[in-house]
Structure formats: C-alpha cells, structure tokens
C-alpha positions, 0 to 999 in steps of 0.5 A: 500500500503506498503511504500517505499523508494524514487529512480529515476528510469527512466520511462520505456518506451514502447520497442519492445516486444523482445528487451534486454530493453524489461526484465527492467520491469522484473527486474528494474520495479518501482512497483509490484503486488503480485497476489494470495498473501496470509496472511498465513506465510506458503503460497508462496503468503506470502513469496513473499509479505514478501520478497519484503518488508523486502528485502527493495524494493524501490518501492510500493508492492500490494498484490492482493487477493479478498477474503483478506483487508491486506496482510503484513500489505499492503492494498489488491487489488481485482484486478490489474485493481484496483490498482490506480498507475503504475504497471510495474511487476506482480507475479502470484501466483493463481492456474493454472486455473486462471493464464490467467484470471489473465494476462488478467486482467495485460494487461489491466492495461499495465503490462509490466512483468509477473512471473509466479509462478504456475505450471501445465503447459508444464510440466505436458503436456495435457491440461497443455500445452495447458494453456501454449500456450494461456498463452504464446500468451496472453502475446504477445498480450498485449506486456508482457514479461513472466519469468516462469512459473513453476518457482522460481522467480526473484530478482536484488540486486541492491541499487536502485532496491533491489527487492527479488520476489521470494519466497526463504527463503534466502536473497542474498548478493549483489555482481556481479554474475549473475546467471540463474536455470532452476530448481526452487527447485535447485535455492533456494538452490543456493541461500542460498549456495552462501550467506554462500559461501560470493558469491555475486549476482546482479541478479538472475531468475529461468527461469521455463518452460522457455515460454518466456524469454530464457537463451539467452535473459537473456545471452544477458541482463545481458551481458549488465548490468554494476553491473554483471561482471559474469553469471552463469547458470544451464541449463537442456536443450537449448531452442535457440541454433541458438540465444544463439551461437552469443549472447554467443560469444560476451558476452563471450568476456568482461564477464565470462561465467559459466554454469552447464549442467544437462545430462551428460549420453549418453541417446543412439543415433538413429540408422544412417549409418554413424559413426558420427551418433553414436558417436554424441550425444546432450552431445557432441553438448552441450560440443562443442557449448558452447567451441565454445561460449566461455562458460566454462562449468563445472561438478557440482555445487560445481565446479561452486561455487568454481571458481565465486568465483575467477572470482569476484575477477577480474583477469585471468592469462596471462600465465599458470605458478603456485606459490605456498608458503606454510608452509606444504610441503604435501598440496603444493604436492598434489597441484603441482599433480593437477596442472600439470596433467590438463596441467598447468605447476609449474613457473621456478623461476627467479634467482634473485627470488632464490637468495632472497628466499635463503637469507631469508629462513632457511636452513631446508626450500625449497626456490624451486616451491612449496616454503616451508616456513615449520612449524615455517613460520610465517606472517612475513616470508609469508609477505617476501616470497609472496612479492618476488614471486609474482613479478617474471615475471616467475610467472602467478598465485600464491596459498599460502598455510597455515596450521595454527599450535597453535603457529602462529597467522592465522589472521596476515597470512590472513591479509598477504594474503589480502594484497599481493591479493590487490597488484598484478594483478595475480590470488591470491588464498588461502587454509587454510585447517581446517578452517571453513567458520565462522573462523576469519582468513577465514572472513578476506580473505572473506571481502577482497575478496580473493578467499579461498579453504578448500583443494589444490587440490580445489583450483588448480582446480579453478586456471585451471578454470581461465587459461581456461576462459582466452584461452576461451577469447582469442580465434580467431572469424575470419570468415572461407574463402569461397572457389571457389566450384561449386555449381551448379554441386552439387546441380544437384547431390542432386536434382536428388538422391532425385528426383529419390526417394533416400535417399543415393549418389551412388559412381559416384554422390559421387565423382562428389560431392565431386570434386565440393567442391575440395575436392581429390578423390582416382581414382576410378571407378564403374564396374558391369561385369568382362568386365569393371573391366579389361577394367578400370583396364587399366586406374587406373593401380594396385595395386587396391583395390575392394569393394562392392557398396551395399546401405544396407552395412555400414561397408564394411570391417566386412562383407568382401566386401573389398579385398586389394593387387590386383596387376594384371589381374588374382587377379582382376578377382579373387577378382571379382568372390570372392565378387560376390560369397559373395554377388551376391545371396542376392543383384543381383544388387551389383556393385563394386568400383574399386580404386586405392590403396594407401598407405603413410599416415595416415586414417583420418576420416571427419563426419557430423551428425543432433543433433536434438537439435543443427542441423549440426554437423561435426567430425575429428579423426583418420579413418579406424577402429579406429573410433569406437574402439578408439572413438578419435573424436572430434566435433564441431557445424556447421557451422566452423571457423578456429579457429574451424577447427584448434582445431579439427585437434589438438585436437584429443588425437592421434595428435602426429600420425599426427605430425610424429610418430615413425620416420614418416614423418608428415602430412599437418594438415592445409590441412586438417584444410581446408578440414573441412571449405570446408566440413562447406561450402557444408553443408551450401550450400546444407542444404539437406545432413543430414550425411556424412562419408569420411573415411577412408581420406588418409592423405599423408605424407608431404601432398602429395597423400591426398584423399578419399578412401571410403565415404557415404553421406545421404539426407534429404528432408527440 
C-alpha cells in the first residue's frame, strides 16, 4: 500500500445516486484503486499509479493487477474485493472486455466512483455500445457514479485532496479554474498549456463518452465548490440541454462561465417549409442557449486561455470605458482599433485627470486616451501616470502598455504594474510585447497575478471578454407574463388538422389560431369561385391583395401566386382568372386568400423551428424577402423571457429600420417584444406545432395597423 499523508476528510456518506454530493467520491474520495495498473513506465496503468503518488495524494493508492506483487513500489491487489480498507474511487484501466467484470467486482466492495479509462465503447458503436449500456446500468445498480469512459481522467488540486488520476504527463498548478474536455487527447494538452500559461486549476475531468456524469452535473458541482471561482469547458456536443439551461443560469450568476464549442460549420439543415427551418441550425441553438445561460462562449482555445486568465484575477468592469498608458504610441493604436470596433468605447478623461497628466508629462508626450508616456517613460513616470488614471471615475478598465527599450529597467515597470493591479478594483491588464513567458519582468506580473498579453490587440480582446461576462451577469431572469389566450379554441384547431390526417393549418384554422393567442390578423378571407371573391370583396373593401392557398407552395411570391394593387371589381376578377390560369391545371383544388392590403410599416418576420438537439426554437428579423437574402435573424431557445424577447427585437443588425429610418416614423418594438412571449406561450401550450412562419408581420408605424399578412404553421404528432 503506498503511504500517505494524514487529512480529515469527512466520511462520505451514502447520497442519492444523482445528487451534486453524489461526484465527492469522484473527486474528494479518501482512497483509490488503480485497476489494470501496470509496472511498465510506458503503460497508462503506470502513469496513473505514478501520478497519484508523486502528485502527493493524501490518501492510500492500490494498484490492482493479478498477474503483478508491486506496482510503484505499492503492494498489488488481485482484486478490489481484496483490498482490506475503504475504497471510495476506482480507475479502470483493463481492456474493454473486462471493464464490467471489473465494476462488478467495485460494487461489491461499495465503490462509490468509477473512471473509466478504456475505450471501445459508444464510440466505436456495435457491440461497443452495447458494453456501454450494461456498463452504464451496472453502475446504477450498485449506486456508482461513472466519469468516462473513453476518457482522460480526473484530478482536484486541492491541499487536502491533491489527487492527479489521470494519466497526463503534466502536473497542474493549483489555482481556481475549473475546467471540463470532452476530448481526452485535447485535455492533456490543456493541461500542460495552462501550467506554462501560470493558469491555475482546482479541478479538472475529461468527461469521455460522457455515460454518466454530464457537463451539467459537473456545471452544477463545481458551481458549488468554494476553491473554483471559474469553469471552463470544451464541449463537442450537449448531452442535457433541458438540465444544463437552469443549472447554467444560476451558476452563471456568482461564477464565470467559459466554454469552447467544437462545430462551428453549418453541417446543412433538413429540408422544412418554413424559413426558420433553414436558417436554424444546432450552431445557432448552441450560440443562443448558452447567451441565454449566461455562458460566454468563445472561438478557440487560445481565446479561452487568454481571458481565465483575467477572470482569476477577480474583477469585471462596471462600465465599458478603456485606459490605456503606454510608452509606444503604435501598440496603444492598434489597441484603441480593437477596442472600439467590438463596441467598447476609449474613457473621456476627467479634467482634473488632464490637468495632472499635463503637469507631469513632457511636452513631446500625449497626456490624451491612449496616454503616451513615449520612449524615455520610465517606472517612475508609469508609477505617476497609472496612479492618476486609474482613479478617474471616467475610467472602467485600464491596459498599460510597455515596450521595454535597453535603457529602462522592465522589472521596476512590472513591479509598477503589480502594484497599481493590487490597488484598484478595475480590470488591470498588461502587454509587454517581446517578452517571453520565462522573462523576469513577465514572472513578476505572473506571481502577482496580473493578467499579461504578448500583443494589444490580445489583450483588448480579453478586456471585451470581461465587459461581456459582466452584461452576461447582469442580465434580467424575470419570468415572461402569461397572457389571457384561449386555449381551448386552439387546441380544437390542432386536434382536428391532425385528426383529419394533416400535417399543415389551412388559412381559416390559421387565423382562428392565431386570434386565440391575440395575436392581429390582416382581414382576410378564403374564396374558391369568382362568386365569393366579389361577394367578400364587399366586406374587406380594396385595395386587396390575392394569393394562392396551395399546401405544396412555400414561397408564394417566386412562383407568382401573389398579385398586389387590386383596387376594384374588374382587377379582382382579373387577378382571379390570372392565378387560376397559373395554377388551376396542376392543383384543381387551389383556393385563394383574399386580404386586405396594407401598407405603413415595416415586414417583420416571427419563426419557430425543432433543433433536434435543443427542441423549440423561435426567430425575429426583418420579413418579406429579406429573410433569406439578408439572413438578419436572430434566435433564441424556447421557451422566452423578456429579457429574451427584448434582445431579439434589438438585436437584429437592421434595428435602426425599426427605430425610424430615413425620416420614418418608428415602430412599437415592445409590441412586438410581446408578440414573441405570446408566440413562447402557444408553443408551450400546444407542444404539437413543430414550425411556424408569420411573415411577412406588418409592423405599423407608431404601432398602429400591426398584423399578419401571410403565415404557415406545421404539426407534429408527440
């Protein structure tokens, strides 16, 4: 057995199987079994052994292997049944085989955890997943919860834990990072980046196939470990989006959330009648659940590093207003472009600020934003400067810049820099250009737990990140209104469409749907003979407007099924033989929608959509054609807050078309705020429509004359 230090840790008590305190003995067990260890260095079952006992892991280590006596210099178990103390974890490193002999084996023993190293289980699919369902159904059978397999390991850095069970050739350094890898192989790079990076971690899990314990279960354990102040996850695909959403929101609140997606890449959408349906895809779901966690999801790697490492050092800016002091005026450019092409904005100084900048610079020096302290800007002046900046109250977040010349000493510069990120409780980030990581003046600001960036524009970027986890914070979390509907009526409509073998809503069913959720429908009516075209026309008045009603017609306008301007009885009758002419021959039972037609406005669209993985989808952007050619929609996952709601009105790049464009009156964006939470609420209600498009929706000037002016609506059984 080998030894071990002493440490209280409390005995872990038996927990319901799928509670956060369920992952303690995963990541706080008191001792743990390496089964498959190995007495040849170059085996995983070796480098595990190896890394618990000179990573100091405060309890006992056992290596299992029947065909071995000493592993590491530790006595050897045949079995895990045969080890005569507690054990709380186990490895599994044996062939895939064996992995279910193995875990039998821990259930008799009370094993409370299990990693499971080997592959060759969903992952290769066949008789590997197979392995892996009765894997999966072993472990609930004895109370085990499971981290892999087809995984890298785990480790908590903790004093009172210190326990490196995976087989990574790099020992983390302890700090308050946690962070989760989907992809084993990318962990162990992670790991060894974030040592030289100087990033610290509390607790690290390469979740594998992911058959157990997911990224919201380690989201919401991790959300309540004191030592983790961030989480960090590289993700390549979601496994409980319904479960990570809430847990995500709250966590999101007291701790920063970072995540890596994989999958960028539209992979193609199936074909569906609605726009919606086309343009949503899991990127978009992906991009709008994790906005709506609170989760900052950002591009690369890289990325990711760069801002933990500002995020460890605790503070996000209260405002969006940047200082930068340097003692190069190209490297302050090339910030200050950064920094307001991504919707931060450079601090207006203060006069008191300007007067003192004055008086203590150089004539040839700028005492503007960037303040350039120029070449000769020594310690001392940066030491004067900073300590004038940063306590503008016009100033948010400051970035000092130094590029050392031969005749200024970096390590005071740094040690400055240290001292005035110490002082203040703004975001303080540095850029020393061409210093390595190993350089004196770069290992002053690292212990002192400065964030530093190699280039300006590096660390304007991570400064952005920071103002957008602090908006991410303070997002709204009020629940959206429920409105006064008639439920019954709709419900009628959708039962007996599906009833009737349909899979589609015909144009009276539609309005009668829509009407029950309030929501305005240009007058219209459906005719099938001239007869009733002339006689509705007398109700509806003109101008009117005549489409096809044809369920195989998606996009009416591009086959021709749209005349506009009728302004009398001779135009209707015209209109009418012309759509017949068109379309009567191939579709004998075409009908044709008479509306009344407005003008006034702006074509807005509303879209709902299925992603198979993330389910309800809605939409919001301009309408009319400019759905598919501008593409200007925004997205959200059902169902909707306010907060939501509102950030999708806004949120569209041609806002300003709503806000009165060109001299035109604006529209009532909080109706259409309210339309998007009614729309929310049927989905909710009537779970069976699977897709919807209102478009185009007139949104009247001044809110006057808002209504739908063509829709389709799409059901599914459930």
């Amino acid at each position: 057995m080998a030894t071990s230090r002493k440490r209280k840790t409390p005995k872990i008590a038996p927990t319901k199987a799928n509670s956060p305190s369920s992952l303690d003995a995963l990541f706080r067990p008191r001792a743990i079994a390496v089964i498959g260890a190995s007495r040849r260095v170059n085996q995983i079952g070796h480098q595990i052994v190896r890394n618990l006992v000179e990573g100091n892991f405060t309890g006992p280590v056992y290596p299992v292997n029947p065909g071995a006596t000493v592993v590491h210099s530790a006595h050897c178990f045949k079995k895990v049944s045969g080890i005569p103390g507690v054990v709380d974890l186990a490895v599994i490193v044996v062939p895939a085989p064996l992995v279910l002999d193995a875990v039998k084996d821990c259930g008799k023993k009370g094993v409370r955890g299990i990693v499971v190293i080997t592959a060759g289980f969903s992952e290769v699919g066949g008789e590997g997943t197979s392995r892996q369902v009765e894997l999966v159904a072993l472990c609930k059978k004895f109370g085990i919860r499971l981290i892999g397999p087809n995984c890298m390991g785990i480790l908590n850095t903790a004093a009172d834990i210190s326990m490196n069970a995976s087989f990574a050739d790099t020992q983390p350094i302890r700090g308050r990072a946690a962070f989760l890898s989907q992809s084993g192989a990318l962990g162990a790079a992670i790991l060894s980046d974030a040592r030289s990076l100087g990033l610290g971690m509390s607790m690290f899990a390469s979740v594998g196939n992911r058959a157990d314990v997911s990224p919201a279960d380690l989201l919401e354990y991790w959300g309540d470990d004191e030592a983790t102040t961030e989480i960090l996850m590289y993700l390549e695909a979601f496994g409980e989006p319904e479960r990570f959403m809430p847990i995500a929101r709250r966590v999101s609140r007291k701790k920063p959330i970072l995540v890596v997606k994989s999958g960028r890449t539209a992979s193609g959408a199936k074909a569906a009648i609605s726009h919606t349906g086309s343009l949503a895809g899991s990127e978009a779901a992906v991009d709008s659940l994790l906005y709506q966690c609170g989760v900052l999801r950002v591009d690369s790697m890289k990325e990711l590093f760069a801002l933990a490492g500002a995020v460890q050092a605790g503070k996000l800016p209260s405002g969006r207003r940047l200082a930068i002091v340097t003692n190069a005026g190209g490297p302050g450019i090339l910030a200050t472009d950064a920094i307001v092409s991504e919707g931060l904005v450079m601090a207006d100084f203060s006069k008191k600020t300007n007067t003192l900048l004055k008086k203590l610079l150089p004539p040839e020096a700028s005492f503007a934003n960037p303040v350039d302290l120029i070449a000769s800007g020594d310690a001392k002046r940066f030491d004067a400067a900073l300590q004038i900046v940063r306590t503008d109250p016009n100033v948010d977040m400051v970035l000092a810049i130094f590029v050392a010349p031969i005749m200024i000493d970096a390590e005071s510069v740094a040690t400055v820099f240290a001292k005035h990120a110490a002082a203040t409780e703004k975001p303080f980030v540095t850029c020393l250009p061409g210093k390595d990581q190993h350089d004196p003046a770069i290992e002053i600001l690292h212990r002192a737990g400065v964030p530093n960036y190699r280039f300006p524009e590096e660390a304007a970027a991570v400064l952005i990140g920071l103002r957008k986890l602090k908006k991410l914070r303070e997002r709204p979390s009020e629940v959206a209104p429920k409105f006064r509907v008639n439920k019954t009526k709709a419900r009628k409509v959708i039962t007996s469409a599906l009833d009737a073998g349909r899979d589609t809503l015909n144009g009276t069913e539609l309005f009668t749907l829509t009407r029950a959720y309030g929501i305005p429908v240009v007058p219209s009516s459906i005719v099938s003979s001239r007869e009733q075209a002339l006689s509705k026309a007398k109700r509806l008045g003109f101008p009117l407007v005549a489409k096809v009603e044809i369920k195989e017609l998606s996009h009416k306008s591009d086959s021709g099924g749209v005349i506009l301007g009728i302004r009398d009885r001779e135009d209707l009758l015209d209109a009418y033989d012309t759509l017949e002419a068109r379309f009567g021959k191939d579709f004998p039972n075409m009908e044709i929608l008479l509306q009344s037609m407005r003008s006034g406005g702006v074509e807005t669209f509303f879209g709902a959509a299925s992603d198979p993985v993330f389910g309800k989808m809605l939409a919001f952007g301009l309408g009319g054609i400019h759905v598919e050619i501008l593409k200007d929609v925004v997205f959200r996952v059902h169902p909707l807050t306010p907060a939501d709601a509102a950030e999708m009105v806004n949120g569209i790049r041609s806002v300003a078309m709503l806000e009165g464009a060109r001299g035109k009156p604006p529209v009532n964006k909080a109706e259409l705020e309210e339309l998007l939470l009614r729309l929310s609420q049927m989905l909710t209600d009537l779970p069976e429509i699977a897709e919807f498009d209102l478009n185009p929706f007139l949104a009247g000037y001044d809110g006057e004359g808002s209504c739908i002016l063509d829709m389709r609506v799409r059901l599914e059984r459930c």
